[in-house]
C-alpha positions as CSV (number, residue, x, y, z in Angstrom):
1,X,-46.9,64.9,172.1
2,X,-47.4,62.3,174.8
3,X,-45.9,60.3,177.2
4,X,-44.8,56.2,178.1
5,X,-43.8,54.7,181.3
6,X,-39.5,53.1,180.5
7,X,-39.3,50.3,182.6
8,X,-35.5,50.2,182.4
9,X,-35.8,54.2,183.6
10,X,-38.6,54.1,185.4
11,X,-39.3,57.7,184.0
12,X,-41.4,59.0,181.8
13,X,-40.1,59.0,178.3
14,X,-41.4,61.8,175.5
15,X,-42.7,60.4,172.5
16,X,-44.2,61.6,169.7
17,X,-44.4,64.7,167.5
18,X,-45.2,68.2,168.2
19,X,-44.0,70.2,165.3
20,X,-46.4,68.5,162.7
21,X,-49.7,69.7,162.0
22,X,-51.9,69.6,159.5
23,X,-52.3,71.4,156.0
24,X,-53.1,71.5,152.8
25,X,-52.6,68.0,151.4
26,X,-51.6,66.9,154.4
27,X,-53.4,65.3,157.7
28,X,-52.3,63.8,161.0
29,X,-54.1,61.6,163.2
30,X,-52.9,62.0,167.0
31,X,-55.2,59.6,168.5
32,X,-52.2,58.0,169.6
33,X,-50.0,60.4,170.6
34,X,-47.6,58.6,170.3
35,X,-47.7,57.7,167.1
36,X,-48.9,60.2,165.0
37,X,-50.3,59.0,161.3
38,X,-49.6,61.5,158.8
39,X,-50.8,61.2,155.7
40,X,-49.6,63.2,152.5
41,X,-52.2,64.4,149.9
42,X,-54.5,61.4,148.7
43,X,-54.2,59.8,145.3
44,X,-57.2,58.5,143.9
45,X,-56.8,55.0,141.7
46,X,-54.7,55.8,138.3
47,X,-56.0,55.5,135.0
48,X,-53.8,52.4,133.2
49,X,-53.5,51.2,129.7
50,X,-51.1,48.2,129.8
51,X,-51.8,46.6,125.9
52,X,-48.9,46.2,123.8
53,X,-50.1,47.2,120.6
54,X,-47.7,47.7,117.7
55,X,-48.0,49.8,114.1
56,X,-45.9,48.6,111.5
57,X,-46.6,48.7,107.5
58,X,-47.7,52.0,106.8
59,X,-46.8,56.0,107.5
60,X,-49.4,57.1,109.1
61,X,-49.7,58.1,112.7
62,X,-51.9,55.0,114.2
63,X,-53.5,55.3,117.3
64,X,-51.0,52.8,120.2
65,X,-53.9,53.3,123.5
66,X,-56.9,55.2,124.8
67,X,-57.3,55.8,128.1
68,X,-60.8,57.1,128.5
69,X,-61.3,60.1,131.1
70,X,-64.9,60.0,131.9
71,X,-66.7,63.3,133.6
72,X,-65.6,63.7,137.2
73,X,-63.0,61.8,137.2
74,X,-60.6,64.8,137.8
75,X,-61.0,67.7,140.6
76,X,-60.4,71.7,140.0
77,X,-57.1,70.8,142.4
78,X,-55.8,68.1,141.2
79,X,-52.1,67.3,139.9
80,X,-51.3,64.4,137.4
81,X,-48.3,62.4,136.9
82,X,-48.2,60.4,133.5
83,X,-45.8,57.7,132.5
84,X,-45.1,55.8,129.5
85,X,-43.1,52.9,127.6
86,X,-42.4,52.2,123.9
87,X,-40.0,50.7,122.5
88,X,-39.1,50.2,118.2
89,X,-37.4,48.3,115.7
90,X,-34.0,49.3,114.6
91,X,-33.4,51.0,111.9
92,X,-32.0,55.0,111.0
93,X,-35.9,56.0,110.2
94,X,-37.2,58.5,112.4
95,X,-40.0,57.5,114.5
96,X,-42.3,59.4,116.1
97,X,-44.0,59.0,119.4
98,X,-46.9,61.4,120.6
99,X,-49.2,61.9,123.6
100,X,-52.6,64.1,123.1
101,X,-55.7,64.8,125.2
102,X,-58.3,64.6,122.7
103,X,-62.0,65.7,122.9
104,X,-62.7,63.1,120.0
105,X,-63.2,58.9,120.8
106,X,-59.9,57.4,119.5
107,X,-60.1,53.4,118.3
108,X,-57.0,51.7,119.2
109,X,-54.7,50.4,115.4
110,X,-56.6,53.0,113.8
111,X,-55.7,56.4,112.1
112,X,-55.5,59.2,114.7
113,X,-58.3,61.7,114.4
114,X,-57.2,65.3,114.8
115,X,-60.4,66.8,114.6
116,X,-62.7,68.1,117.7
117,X,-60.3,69.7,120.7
118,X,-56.8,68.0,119.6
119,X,-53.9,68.8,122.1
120,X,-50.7,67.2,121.7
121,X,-48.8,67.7,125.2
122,X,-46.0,65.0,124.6
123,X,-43.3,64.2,121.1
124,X,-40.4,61.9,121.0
125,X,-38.7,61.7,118.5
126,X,-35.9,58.9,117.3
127,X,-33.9,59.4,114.0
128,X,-31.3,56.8,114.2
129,X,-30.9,53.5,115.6
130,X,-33.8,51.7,118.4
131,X,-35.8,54.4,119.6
132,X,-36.6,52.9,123.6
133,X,-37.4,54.4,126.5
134,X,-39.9,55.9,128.7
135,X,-41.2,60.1,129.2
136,X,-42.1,61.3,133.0
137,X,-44.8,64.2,132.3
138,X,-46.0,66.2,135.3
139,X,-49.3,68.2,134.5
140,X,-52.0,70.2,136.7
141,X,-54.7,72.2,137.0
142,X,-55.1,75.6,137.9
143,X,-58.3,76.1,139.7
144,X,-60.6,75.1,136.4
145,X,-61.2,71.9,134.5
146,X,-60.3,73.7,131.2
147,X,-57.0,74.6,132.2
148,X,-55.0,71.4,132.3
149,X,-51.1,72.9,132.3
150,X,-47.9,70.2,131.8
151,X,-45.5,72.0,134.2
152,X,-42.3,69.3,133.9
153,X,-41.4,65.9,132.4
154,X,-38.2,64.6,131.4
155,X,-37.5,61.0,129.8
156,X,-35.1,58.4,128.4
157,X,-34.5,57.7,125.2
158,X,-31.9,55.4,123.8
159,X,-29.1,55.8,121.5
160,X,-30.7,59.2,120.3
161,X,-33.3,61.1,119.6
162,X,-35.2,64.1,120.9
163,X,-38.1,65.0,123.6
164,X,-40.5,67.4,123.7
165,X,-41.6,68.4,127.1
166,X,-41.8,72.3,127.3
167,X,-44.8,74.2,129.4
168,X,-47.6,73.2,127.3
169,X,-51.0,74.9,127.6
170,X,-54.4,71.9,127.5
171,X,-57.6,73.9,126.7
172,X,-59.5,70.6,126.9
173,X,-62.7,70.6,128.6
174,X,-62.4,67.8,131.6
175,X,-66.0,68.9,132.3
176,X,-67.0,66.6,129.5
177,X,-65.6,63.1,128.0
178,X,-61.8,63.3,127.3
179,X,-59.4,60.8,126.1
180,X,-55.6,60.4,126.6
181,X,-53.9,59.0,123.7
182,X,-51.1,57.6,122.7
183,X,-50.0,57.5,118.8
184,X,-46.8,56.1,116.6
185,X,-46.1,57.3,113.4
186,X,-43.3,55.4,111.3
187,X,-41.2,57.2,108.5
188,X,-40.5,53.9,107.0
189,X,-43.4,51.0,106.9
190,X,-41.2,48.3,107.5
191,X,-39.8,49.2,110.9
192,X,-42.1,48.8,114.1
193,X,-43.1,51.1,117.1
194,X,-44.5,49.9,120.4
195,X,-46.5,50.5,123.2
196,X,-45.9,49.0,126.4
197,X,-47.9,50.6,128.5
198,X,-48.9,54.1,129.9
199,X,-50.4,54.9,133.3
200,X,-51.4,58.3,135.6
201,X,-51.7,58.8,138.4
202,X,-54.5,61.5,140.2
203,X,-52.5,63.5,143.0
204,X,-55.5,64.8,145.0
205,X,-55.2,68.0,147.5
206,X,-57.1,67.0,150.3
């Protein structure tokens, strides 16, 4: 709380905050009282994979993007928040579109590698028409780097189709090398699936 001179008044006029005061992911600087900074919890710089990459011609599930997770880059604390974009041809084939934290390296237009620590945290799922759209999953961690949990999500996806986004355990080890990836597998080999782009971002507890 503090105090300025009103010219008009000639009083002193109360300014400032009082009631705000710092916590846990959250700081205020009061060395101007009045005008307190508050800052919410920190995020750190997101992790971004912005290549459109297509698969088209075959039935398997291709690998779309890899965003490498190098050691350290996430804390015990920390809260994630991914999204991603695709978009397909049109057709009534079902296309599928998958997320996965994967313990193996991934190459991107190449078959998807289940083996190693393999946890898929995100399906979509079109079986008629343009599959198009974009899935808002909300993850954390709870107090260890091997327990990654997704606690939320929701997405768009347009005419139909279904989304997983259920409570979905990640065993993962973030202690060592992880990748996030993105895959598309196509029912029929003519039709196309894309990826746009997918990005997180690190919500840090300060």
């Amino acid at each position: 709380m503090g105090y300025k001179f009103n010219i008009f008044t000639r009083k002193l006029d109360r300014v400032g905050v009082d009631s705000i005061v710092a916590g846990t992911g959250v700081t205020v600087d009061t060395t101007d009282p009045s005008n307190p900074v508050i800052s919410s919890s920190s995020v750190a710089p997101g992790l971004v994979n912005n290549t459109n990459v297509q698969s088209t011609g075959v039935t398997t599930e291709i690998v779309l993007a890899v965003i490498s997770v190098p050691i350290g880059t996430f804390k015990v604390n920390d809260a994630l928040s991914l999204y991603s974009l695709w978009g397909s041809s049109n057709s009534a084939s079902t296309k599928n579109y998958r997320a996965y934290v994967s313990s193996k390296p991934q190459t991107v237009s190449a078959v998807y590698d289940s083996t190693g620590v393999s946890t898929v945290f995100m399906a979509t799922t079109a079986t008629t028409s343009t599959l198009t759209g974009g899935v808002l999953i909300e993850m954390c961690f709870t107090g260890a780097l091997n327990s990654l949990q997704k606690i939320g999500g929701g997405g768009t996806i347009t005419p139909t189709g279904s989304s997983t986004i259920a409570r979905v355990i990640i065993p993962n080890d973030f202690t060592s090398q992880q990748y996030i990836v993105i895959t598309g597998q196509l029912a029929n080999a003519a039709d196309t699936i894309n990826h746009y782009f997918t990005r997180i971002a690190i919500i840090r507890q300060s």
